[in-house]
C-alpha positions as CSV (number, residue, x, y, z in Angstrom):
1,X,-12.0,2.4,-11.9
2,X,-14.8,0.5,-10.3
3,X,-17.0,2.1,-7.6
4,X,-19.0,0.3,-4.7
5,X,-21.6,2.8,-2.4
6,X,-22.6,0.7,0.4
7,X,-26.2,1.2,0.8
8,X,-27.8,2.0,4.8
9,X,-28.0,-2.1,5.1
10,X,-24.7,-2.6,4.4
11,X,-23.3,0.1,6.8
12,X,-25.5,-1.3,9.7
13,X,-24.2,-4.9,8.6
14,X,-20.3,-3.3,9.2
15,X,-21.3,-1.9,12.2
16,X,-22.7,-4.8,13.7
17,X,-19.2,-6.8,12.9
18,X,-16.8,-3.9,13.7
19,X,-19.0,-3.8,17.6
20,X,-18.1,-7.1,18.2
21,X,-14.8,-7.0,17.2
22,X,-14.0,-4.0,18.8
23,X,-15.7,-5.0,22.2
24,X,-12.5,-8.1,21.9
25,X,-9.5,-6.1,20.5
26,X,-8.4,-2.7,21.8
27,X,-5.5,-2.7,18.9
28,X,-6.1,-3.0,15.3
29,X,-1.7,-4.8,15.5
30,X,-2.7,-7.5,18.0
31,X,-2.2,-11.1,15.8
32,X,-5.5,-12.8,17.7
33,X,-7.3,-9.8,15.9
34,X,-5.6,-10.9,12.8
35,X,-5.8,-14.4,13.0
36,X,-9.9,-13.7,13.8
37,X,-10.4,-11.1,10.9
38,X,-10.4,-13.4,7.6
39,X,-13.5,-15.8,9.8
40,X,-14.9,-12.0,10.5
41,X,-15.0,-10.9,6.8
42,X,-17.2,-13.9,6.2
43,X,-20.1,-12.3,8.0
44,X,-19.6,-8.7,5.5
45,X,-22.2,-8.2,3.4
46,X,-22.7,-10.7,0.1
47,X,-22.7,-7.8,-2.4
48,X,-19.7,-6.6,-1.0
49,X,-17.7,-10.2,-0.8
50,X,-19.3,-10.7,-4.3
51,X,-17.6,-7.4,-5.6
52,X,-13.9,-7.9,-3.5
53,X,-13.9,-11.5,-5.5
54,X,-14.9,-10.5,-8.7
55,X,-12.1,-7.5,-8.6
56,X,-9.6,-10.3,-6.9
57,X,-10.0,-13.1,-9.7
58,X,-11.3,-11.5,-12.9
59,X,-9.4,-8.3,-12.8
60,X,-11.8,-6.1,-14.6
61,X,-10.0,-3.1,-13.3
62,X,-6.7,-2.1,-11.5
63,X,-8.7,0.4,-9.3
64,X,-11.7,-0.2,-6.6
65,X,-13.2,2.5,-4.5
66,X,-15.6,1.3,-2.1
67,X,-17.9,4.7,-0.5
68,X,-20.2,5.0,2.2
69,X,-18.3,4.8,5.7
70,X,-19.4,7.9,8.0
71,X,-16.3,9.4,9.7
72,X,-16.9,11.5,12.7
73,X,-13.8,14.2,12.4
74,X,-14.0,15.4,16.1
75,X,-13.4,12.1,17.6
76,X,-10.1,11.7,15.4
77,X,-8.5,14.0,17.5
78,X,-5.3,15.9,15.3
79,X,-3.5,14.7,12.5
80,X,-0.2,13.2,14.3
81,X,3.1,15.1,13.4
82,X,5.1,11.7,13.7
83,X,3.6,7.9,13.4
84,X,6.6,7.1,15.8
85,X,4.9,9.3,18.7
86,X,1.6,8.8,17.9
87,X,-1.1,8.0,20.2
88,X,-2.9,5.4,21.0
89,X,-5.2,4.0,18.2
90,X,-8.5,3.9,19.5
91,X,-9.5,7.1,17.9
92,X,-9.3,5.4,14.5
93,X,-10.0,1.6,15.7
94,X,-13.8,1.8,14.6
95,X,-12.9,2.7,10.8
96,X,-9.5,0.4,11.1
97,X,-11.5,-2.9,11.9
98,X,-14.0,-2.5,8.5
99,X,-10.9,-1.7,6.4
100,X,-8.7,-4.4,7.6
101,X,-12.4,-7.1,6.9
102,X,-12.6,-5.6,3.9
103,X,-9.0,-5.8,3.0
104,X,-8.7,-9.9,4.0
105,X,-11.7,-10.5,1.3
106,X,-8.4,-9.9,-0.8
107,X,-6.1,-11.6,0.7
108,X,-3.7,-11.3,4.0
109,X,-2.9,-8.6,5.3
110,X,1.3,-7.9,5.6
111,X,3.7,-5.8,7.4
112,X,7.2,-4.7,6.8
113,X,9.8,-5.0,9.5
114,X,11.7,-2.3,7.5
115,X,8.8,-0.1,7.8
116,X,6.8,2.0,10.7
117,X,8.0,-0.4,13.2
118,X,6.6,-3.4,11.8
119,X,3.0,-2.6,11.8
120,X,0.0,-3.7,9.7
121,X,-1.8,-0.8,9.2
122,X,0.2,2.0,8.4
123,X,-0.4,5.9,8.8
124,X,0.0,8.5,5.8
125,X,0.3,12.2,6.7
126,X,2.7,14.9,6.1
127,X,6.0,15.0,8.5
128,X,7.5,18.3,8.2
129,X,10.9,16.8,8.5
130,X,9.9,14.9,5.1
131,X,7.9,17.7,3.5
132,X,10.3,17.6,-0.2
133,X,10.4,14.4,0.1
134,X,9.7,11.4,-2.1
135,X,7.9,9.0,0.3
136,X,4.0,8.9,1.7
137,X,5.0,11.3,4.2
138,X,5.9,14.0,1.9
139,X,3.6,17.2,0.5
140,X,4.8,20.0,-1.3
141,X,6.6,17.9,-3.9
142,X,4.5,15.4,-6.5
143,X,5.1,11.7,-5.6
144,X,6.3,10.4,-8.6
145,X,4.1,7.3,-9.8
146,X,5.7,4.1,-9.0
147,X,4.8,0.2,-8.2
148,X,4.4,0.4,-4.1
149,X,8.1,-1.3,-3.0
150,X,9.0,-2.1,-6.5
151,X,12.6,-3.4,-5.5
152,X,11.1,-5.9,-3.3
153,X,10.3,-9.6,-4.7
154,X,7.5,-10.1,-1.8
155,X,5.6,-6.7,-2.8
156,X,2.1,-6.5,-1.8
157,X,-0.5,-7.4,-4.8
158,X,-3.1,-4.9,-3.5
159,X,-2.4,-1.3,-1.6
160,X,-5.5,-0.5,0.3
161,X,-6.1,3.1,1.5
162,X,-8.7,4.6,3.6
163,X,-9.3,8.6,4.5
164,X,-9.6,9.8,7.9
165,X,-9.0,13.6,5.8
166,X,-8.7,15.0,3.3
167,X,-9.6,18.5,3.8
168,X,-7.6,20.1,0.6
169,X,-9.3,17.5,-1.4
170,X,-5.4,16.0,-2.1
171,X,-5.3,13.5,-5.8
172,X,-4.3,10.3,-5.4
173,X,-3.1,9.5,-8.7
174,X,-2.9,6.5,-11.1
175,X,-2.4,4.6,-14.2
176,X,-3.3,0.9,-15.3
177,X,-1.0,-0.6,-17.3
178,X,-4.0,-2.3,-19.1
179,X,-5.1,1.6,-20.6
180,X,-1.0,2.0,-22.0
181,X,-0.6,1.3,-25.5
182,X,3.5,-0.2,-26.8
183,X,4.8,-1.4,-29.6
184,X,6.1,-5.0,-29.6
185,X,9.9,-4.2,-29.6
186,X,9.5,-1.7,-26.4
187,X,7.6,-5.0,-24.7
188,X,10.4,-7.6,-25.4
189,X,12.9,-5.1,-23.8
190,X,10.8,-4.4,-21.1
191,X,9.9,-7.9,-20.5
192,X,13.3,-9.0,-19.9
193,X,15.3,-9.0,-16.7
194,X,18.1,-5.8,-16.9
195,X,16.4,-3.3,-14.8
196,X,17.5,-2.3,-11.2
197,X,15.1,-0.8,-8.6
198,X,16.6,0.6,-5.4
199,X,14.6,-0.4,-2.1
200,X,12.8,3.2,-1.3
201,X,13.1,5.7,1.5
202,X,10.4,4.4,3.7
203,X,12.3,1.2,4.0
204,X,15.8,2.8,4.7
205,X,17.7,2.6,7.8
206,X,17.5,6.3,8.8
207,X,13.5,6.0,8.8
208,X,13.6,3.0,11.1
209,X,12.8,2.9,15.3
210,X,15.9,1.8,17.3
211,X,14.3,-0.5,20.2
212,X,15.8,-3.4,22.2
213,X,14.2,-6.9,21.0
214,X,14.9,-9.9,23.5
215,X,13.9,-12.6,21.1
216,X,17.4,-13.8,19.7
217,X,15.5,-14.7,16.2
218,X,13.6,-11.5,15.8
219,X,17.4,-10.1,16.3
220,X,18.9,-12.3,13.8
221,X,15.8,-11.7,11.5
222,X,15.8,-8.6,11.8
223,X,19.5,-7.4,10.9
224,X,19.2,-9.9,7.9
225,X,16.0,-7.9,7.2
226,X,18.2,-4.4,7.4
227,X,20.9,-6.3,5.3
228,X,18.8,-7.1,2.4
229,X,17.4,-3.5,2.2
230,X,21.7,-2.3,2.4
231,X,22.5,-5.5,-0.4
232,X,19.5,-4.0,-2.8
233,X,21.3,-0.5,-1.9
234,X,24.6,-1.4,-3.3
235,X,23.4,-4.2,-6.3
236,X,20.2,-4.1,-6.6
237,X,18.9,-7.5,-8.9
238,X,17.7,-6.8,-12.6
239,X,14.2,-7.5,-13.0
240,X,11.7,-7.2,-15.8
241,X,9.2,-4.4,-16.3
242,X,6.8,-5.7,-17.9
243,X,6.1,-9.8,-17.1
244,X,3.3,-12.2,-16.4
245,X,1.0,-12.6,-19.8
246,X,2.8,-11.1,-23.3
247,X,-0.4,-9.8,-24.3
248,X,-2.0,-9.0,-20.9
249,X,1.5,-7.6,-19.0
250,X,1.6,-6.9,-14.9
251,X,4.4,-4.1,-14.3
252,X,6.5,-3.4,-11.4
253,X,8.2,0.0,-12.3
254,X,9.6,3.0,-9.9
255,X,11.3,5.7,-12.1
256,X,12.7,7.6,-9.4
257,X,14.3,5.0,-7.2
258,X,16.0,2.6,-10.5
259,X,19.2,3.2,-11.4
260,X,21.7,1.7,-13.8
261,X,20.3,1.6,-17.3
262,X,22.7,0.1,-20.1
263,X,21.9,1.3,-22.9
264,X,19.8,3.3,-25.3
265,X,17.1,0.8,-25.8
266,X,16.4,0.2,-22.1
267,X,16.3,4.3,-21.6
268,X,14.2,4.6,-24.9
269,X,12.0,1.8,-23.5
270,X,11.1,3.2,-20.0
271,X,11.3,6.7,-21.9
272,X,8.3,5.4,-23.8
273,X,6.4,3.5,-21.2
274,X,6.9,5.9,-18.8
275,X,5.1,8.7,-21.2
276,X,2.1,6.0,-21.9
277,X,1.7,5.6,-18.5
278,X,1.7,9.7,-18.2
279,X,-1.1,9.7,-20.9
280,X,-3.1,6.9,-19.2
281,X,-3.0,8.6,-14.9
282,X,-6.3,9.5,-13.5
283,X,-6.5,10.4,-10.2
284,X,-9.3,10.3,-7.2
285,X,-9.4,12.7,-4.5
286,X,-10.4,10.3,-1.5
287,X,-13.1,12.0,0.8
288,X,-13.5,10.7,4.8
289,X,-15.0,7.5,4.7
290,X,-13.6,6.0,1.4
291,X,-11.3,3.3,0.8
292,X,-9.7,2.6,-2.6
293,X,-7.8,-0.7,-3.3
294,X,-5.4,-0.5,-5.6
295,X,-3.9,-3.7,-8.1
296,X,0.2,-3.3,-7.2
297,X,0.5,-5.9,-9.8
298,X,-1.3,-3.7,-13.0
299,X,-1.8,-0.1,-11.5
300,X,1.3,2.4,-10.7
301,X,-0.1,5.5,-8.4
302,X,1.1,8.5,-6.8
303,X,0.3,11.7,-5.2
304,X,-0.2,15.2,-6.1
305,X,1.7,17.9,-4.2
306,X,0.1,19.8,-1.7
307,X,0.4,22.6,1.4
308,X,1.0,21.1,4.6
309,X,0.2,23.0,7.6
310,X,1.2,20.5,10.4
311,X,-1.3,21.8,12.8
312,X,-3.2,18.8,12.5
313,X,-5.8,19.0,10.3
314,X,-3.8,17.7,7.1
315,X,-4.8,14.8,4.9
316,X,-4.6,11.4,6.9
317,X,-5.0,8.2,5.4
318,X,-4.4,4.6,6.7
319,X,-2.2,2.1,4.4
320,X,-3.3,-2.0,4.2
321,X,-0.6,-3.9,2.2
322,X,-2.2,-7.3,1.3
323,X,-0.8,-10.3,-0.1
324,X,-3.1,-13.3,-2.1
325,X,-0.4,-15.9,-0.8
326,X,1.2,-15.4,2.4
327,X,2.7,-18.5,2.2
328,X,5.7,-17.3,-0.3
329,X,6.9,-15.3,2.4
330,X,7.0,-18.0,5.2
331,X,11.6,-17.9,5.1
332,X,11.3,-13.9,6.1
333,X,8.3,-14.6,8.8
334,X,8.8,-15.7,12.7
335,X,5.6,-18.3,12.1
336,X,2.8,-19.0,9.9
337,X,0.6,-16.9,11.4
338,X,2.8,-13.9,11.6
339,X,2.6,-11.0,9.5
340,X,5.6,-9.5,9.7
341,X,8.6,-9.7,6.4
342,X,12.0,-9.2,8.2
């Protein structure tokens, strides 16, 4: 795990951007904010661009915490019981704006139609209504580790997260593939394509907002969006485990949501990997103010359980999923410039 600590010049530096910014844009979702952010992050301190491209194109670690962002907990107001009735996001526009600059030194921000509503910047806090659950929202059970939306073939490469709170000091956990040690028969049986992942709660029908749409293509893109989620419900696609470089592997792995294995030596081979990866999880425990980007390509993560008290001063984070090539997903987008994947 690397670690940056802005320093006092670099905080001033942020500041200076996110005032500018926020004097435009009242809404970290409006598109002009994200079509201005990428020229924005230019102006970020060089240590900081020099550290976000040294993680992005020599991979020297799956994990990057960057520290040093003050977080006034008063004017956050409550942790929100629901993201769907949530307020509006001023209260947290100040520490949005230097997370999402941050974020585009990495690449382009992304949204999922199938998921809060088809925002950018998603919210993570315990819903009592999801409290067992395995999804972000949940508490009082472990999330088991897993590749952030596995199933999906345009997965984000990086999973940015930044505390608002954290007051029960919560584990976010992980593992890098590069720290799991396997023995050459258990890689060519992972490397191969005869594994099934099944799309995950958060993108599921029952978690979505009913709204009317009056653009004719978002409708059309949108119900083939909720069709591919129900088509990767009933058959799911095999996919490898382990792929990328032989001796150097990515991974793209959720245990609780696959399904379907075939035979002994696929069960023995996730049996295996999956305790490697058990031996190899660290964890952090994000204070206010941090942000930790996460490699969806090399690192699995999860959470460890916790006590909810929904009276609003649980553990809030905000989600970034960011892509190196938006381009690959242009077929599921309404434009170039749009971030949304139906």
């Amino acid at each position: 795990m690397l670690k940056i600590q802005l320093g006092d010049d670099d905080v001033v530096a942020l500041e200076k951007v996110t005032a500018e910014i926020t004097g435009r844009f009242s809404s970290i979702e409006d598109p002009e904010l994200h079509r201005a952010a990428p020229v924005y992050a230019h102006e970020l301190p060089r240590g900081l661009r020099t550290a976000l491209v040294d993680f992005k194109l020599n991979e020297p670690s799956g994990v990057l915490v960057v520290s040093g962002l003050e977080v006034d907990d008063a004017s956050l107001g409550d942790t929100p019981a629901d993201w769907r009735n949530k307020p509006a996001p001023g209260a947290t526009l100040s520490l949005d704006v230097p997370f999402l600059l941050i974020g585009c030194l990495l690449g382009e921000p992304i949204a999922w139609a199938t998921q809060q509503d088809g925002r950018v910047m998603h919210d993570i806090f315990p819903i009592r209504a999801h409290e067992h659950g395995q999804i972000g929202w949940g508490s009082a059970q472990t999330l088991t580790w897993h590749t952030e939306d596995a199933f999906h073939p345009l997965r984000t490469d990086y999973l940015g997260l930044m505390c608002l709170r954290n007051p029960d000091e919560v584990e976010t956990t992980f593992a890098d593939i590069a720290d799991v040690r396997l023995d050459e028969a258990t890689r060519a049986v992972l490397a191969e394509e005869r594994f099934r992942i099944l799309p995950d709660e958060s993108h599921r029908p029952q978690n979505q907002v009913e709204g009317v749409v009056e653009d004719p293509e978002v409708t059309e893109l949108k119900a083939r969006s909720a069709e591919r989620v129900d088509s990767a419900l009933r058959s799911p696609e095999p996919v490898a485990v382990l792929f990328g470089s032989l001796r150097d592997p990515y991974v793209r792995l959720d245990p609780y949501y696959m399904q379907g294995v075939q035979d002994e030596n696929e069960q023995r081979a996730l049996d295996e990997i999956g305790a490697a990866l058990d031996g190899a999880m660290g964890g952090i425990s994000l204070a206010p103010g941090d942000i930790v980007f996460i490699d969806n390509y090399r690192v699995v993560h999860g959470r460890k359980p916790f006590q909810a008290r929904f009276d609003g001063t649980d553990r809030w984070l905000r989600r970034l999923n960011i892509t190196r090539d938006l381009r690959k997903s242009r077929h599921a987008r309404l434009s170039a410039g749009s971030r949304v994947i139906y």
